[in-house]
C-alpha positions as CSV (number, residue, x, y, z in Angstrom):
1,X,188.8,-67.2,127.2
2,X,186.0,-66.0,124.6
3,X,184.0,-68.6,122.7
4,X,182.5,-69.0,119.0
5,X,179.1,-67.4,120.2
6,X,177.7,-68.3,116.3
7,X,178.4,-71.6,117.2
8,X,176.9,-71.7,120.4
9,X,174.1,-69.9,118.4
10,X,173.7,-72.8,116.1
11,X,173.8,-75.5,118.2
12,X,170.7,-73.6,120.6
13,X,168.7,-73.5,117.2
14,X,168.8,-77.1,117.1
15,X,168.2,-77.8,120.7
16,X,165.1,-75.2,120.6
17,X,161.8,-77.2,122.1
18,X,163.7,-79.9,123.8
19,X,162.6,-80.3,126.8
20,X,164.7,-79.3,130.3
21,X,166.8,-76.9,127.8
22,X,168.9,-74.3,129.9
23,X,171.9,-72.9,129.2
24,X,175.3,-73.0,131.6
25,X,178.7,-70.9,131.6
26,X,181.5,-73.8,131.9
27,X,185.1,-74.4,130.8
28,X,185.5,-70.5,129.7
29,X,182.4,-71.0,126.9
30,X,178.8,-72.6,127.5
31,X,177.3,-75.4,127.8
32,X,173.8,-76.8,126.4
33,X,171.8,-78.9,129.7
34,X,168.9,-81.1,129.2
35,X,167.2,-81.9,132.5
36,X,170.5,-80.8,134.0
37,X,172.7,-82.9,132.1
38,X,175.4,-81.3,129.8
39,X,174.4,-82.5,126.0
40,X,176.4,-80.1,124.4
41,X,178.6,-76.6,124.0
42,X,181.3,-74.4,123.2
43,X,185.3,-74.5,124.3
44,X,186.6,-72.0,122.4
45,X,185.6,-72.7,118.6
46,X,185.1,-76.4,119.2
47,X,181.8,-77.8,119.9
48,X,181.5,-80.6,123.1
49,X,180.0,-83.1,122.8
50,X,178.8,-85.9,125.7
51,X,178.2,-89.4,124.6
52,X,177.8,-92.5,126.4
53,X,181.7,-93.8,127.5
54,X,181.0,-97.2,125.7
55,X,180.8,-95.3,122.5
56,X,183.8,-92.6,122.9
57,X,186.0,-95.1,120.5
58,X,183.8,-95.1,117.8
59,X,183.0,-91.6,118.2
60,X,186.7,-91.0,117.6
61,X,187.2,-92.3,113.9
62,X,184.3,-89.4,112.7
63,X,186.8,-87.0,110.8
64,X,187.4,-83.5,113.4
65,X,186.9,-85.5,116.8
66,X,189.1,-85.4,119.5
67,X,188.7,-86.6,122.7
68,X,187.9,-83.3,125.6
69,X,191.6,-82.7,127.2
70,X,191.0,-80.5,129.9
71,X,194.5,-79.4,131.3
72,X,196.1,-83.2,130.6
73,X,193.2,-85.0,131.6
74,X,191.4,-87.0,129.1
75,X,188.0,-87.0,130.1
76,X,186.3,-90.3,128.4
77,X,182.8,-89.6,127.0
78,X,183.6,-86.3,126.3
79,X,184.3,-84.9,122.7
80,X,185.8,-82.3,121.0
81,X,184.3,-81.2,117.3
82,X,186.9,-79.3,115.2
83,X,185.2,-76.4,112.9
84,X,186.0,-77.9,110.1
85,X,183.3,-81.1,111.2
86,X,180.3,-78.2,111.6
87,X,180.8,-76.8,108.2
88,X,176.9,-77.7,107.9
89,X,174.0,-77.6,109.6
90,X,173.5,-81.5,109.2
91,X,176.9,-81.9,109.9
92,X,176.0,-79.7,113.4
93,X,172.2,-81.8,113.7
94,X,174.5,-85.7,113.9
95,X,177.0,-84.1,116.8
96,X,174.0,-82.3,118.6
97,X,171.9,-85.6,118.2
98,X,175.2,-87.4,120.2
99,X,174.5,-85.2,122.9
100,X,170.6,-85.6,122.9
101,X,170.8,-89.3,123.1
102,X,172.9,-89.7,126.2
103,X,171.6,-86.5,128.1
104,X,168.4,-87.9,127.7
105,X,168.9,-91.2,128.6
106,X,170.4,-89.6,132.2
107,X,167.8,-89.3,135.0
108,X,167.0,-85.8,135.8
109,X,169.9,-83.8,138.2
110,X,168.4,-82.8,141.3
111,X,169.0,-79.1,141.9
């Protein structure tokens, strides 16, 4: 399955100079690691997101989120950004920002 590269594009732009950035081939797009720890990335043409579980709910009422459905399986603290919520780059910066915030408050993954 092929994935928005743009958008993956985009969202690396705003990662640029955070620390611990690499890049990772996942779920048939790419995913966006901070010390190892998936912040965000690409399924298709929505953009992940991670957040912490406690806030998944809240998350959910921002207009184009979804919850990450991989193959029936709702997977809590895992989002799914329609398009249509990434129209702007500010738009983009608050979802990336999500990610940030939990990934960094995740100890480092031991490789």
């Amino acid at each position: 399955m092929a994935y928005d590269t743009k958008l993956a594009e985009r969202i690396l732009k705003q990662l640029v100079g955070q620390k611990g950035l690499t890049e990772r081939k996942m779920f048939g797009g790419i995913g966006f690691m901070l010390n190892g720890n998936l912040c965000a990335g690409v399924h298709a043409d929505e953009m992940i997101v991670r957040c912490a579980i406690e806030d998944t709910d809240k998350l959910l009422t921002k207009p184009h989120a979804k919850i990450f459905d991989l193959a029936g399986k709702p997977m809590r603290g895992w989002l799914l950004v329609d398009p249509k919520g990434l129209k702007t780059e500010a738009a983009l910066g608050k979802w990336v920002e999500v990610g940030v915030k939990f990934a960094g408050a995740l100890p480092p993954k031991k490789k």
